[in-house]
Backbone as a chain_set.jsonl record, in Angstrom:
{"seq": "XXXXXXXXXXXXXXXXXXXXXXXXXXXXXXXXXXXXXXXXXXXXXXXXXXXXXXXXXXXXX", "coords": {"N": [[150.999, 16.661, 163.133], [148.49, 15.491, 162.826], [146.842, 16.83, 164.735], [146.704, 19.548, 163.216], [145.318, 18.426, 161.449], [143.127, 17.685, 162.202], [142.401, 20.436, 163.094], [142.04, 22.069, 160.71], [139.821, 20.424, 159.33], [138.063, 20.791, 161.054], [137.421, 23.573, 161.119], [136.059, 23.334, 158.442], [133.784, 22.31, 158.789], [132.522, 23.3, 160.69], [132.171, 25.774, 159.313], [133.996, 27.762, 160.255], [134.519, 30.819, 160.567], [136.247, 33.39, 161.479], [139.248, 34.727, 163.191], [139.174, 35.133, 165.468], [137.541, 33.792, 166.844], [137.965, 31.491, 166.27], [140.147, 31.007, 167.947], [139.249, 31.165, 170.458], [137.675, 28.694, 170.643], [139.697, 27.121, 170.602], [141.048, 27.772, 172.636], [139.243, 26.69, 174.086], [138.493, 24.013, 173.87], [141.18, 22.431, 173.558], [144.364, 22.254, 175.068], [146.289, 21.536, 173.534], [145.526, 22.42, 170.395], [145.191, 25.339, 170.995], [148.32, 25.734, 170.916], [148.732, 24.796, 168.928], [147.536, 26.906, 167.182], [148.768, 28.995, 167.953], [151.025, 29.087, 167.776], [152.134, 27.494, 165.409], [152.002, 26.82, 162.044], [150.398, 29.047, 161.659], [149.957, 30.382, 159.383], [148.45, 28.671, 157.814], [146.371, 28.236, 158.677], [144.39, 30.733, 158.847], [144.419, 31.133, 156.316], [142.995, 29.08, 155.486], [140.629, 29.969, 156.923], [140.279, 32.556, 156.354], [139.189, 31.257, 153.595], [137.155, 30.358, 154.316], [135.615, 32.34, 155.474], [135.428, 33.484, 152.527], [133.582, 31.444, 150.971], [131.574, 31.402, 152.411], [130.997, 34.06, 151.769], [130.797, 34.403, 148.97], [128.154, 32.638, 148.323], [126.508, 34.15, 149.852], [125.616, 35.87, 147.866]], "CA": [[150.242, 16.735, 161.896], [146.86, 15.144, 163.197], [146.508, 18.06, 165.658], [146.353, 20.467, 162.305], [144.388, 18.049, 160.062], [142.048, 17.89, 163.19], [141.345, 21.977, 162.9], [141.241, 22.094, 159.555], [138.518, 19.584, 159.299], [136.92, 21.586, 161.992], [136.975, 24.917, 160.617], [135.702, 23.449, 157.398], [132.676, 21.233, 159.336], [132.153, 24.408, 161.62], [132.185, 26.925, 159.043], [134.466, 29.095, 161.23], [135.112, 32.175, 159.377], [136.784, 34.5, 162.021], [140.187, 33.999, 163.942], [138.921, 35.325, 167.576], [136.104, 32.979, 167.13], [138.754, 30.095, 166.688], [141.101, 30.794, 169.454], [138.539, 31.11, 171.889], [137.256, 27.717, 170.251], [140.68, 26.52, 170.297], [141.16, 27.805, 174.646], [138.015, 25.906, 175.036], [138.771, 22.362, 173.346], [142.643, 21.614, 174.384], [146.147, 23.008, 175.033], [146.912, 21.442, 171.899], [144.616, 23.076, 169.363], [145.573, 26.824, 170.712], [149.608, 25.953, 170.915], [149.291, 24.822, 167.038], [146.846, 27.9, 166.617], [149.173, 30.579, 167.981], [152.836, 29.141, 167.422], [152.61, 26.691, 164.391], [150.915, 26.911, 160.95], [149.28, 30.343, 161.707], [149.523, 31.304, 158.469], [147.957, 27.978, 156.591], [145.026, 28.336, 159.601], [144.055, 32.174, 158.521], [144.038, 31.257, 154.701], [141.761, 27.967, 155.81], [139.123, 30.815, 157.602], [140.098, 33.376, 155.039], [139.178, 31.102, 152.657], [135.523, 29.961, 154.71], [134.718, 34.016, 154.713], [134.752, 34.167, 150.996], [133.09, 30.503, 150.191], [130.443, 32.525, 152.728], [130.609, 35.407, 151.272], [130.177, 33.93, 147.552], [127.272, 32.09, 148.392], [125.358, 35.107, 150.128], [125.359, 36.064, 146.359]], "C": [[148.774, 16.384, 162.134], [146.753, 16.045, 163.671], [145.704, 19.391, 164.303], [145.302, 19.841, 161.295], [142.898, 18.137, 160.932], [140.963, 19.478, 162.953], [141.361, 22.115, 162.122], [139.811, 21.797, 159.259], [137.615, 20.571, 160.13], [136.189, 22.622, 161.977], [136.246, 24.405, 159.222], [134.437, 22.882, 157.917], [131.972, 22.119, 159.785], [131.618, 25.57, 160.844], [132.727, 28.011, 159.988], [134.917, 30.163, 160.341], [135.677, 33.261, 160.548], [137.472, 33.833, 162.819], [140.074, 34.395, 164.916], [138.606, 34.622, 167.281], [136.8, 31.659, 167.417], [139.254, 30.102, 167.675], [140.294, 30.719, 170.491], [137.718, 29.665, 172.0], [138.298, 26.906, 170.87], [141.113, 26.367, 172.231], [140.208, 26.454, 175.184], [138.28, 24.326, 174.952], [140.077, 21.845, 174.235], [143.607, 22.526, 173.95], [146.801, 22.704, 173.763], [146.605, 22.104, 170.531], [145.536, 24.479, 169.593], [147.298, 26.673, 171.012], [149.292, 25.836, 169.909], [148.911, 26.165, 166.378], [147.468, 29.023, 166.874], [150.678, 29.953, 168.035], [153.08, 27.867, 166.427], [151.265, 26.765, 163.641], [150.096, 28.011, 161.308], [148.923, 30.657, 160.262], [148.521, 30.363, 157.63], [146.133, 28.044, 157.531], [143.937, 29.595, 158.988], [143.98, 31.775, 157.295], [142.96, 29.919, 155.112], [140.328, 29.158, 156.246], [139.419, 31.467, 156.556], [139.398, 32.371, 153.837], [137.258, 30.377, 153.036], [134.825, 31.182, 154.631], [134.553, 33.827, 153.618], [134.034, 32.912, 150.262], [131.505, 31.18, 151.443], [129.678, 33.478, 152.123], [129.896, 35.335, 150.39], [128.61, 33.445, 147.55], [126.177, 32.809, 149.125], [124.76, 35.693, 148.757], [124.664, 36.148, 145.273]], "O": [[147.909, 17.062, 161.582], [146.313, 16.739, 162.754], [144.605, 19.937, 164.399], [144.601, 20.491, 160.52], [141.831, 18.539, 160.468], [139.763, 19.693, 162.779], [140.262, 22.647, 161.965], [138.892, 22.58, 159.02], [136.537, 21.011, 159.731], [135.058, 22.858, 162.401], [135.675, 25.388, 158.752], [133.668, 23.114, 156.985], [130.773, 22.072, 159.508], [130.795, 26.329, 161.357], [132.062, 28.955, 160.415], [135.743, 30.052, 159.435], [135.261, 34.357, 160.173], [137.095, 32.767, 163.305], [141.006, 34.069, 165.651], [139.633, 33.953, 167.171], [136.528, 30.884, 168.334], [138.947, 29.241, 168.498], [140.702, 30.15, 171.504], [137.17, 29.348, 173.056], [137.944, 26.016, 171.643], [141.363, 25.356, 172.887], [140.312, 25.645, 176.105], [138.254, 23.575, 175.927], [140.068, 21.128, 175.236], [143.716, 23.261, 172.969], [147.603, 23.378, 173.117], [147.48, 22.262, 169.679], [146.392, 24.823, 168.777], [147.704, 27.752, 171.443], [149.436, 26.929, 169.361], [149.51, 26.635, 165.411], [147.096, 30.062, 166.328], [151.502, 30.744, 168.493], [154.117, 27.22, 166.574], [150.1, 26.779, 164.039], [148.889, 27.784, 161.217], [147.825, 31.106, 159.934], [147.78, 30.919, 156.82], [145.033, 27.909, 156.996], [142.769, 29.316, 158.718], [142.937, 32.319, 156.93], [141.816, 30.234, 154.786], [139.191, 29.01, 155.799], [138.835, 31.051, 155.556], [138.989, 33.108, 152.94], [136.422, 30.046, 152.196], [133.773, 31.332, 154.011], [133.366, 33.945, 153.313], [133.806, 33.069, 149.062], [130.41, 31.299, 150.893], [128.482, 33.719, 151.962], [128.75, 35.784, 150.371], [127.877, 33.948, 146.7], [125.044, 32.328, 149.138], [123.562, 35.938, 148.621], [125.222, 36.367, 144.198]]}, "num_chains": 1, "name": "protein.A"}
């Protein structure tokens, strides 16, 4: 659970809005980041960036 509250926080600190951009974030940091990022919670990760694109998006506006 820390591991995921970790990239949350990160993508929200980072503004990461695209999921290459994480995994290659995620290769670079630790083995732990890209196992949670490609075989646990994928889907709550992708609505976390999906959801930094459109607080992006909104605010180009």
């Amino acid at each position: 659970m820390t591991v995921m509250k970790d990239i949350v926080t990160f993508i929200y600190d980072n503004e990461i809005d695209n999921y290459a951009d994480f995994l290659m974030i995620c290769i670079q940091h630790s083995d732990d980041w890209f196992d949670v990022a490609i075989n646990y919670n994928t889907l709550a990760i992708n609505k976390m960036i999906d959801g930094m694109w459109l607080k992006k998006k909104n605010e180009l506006r």
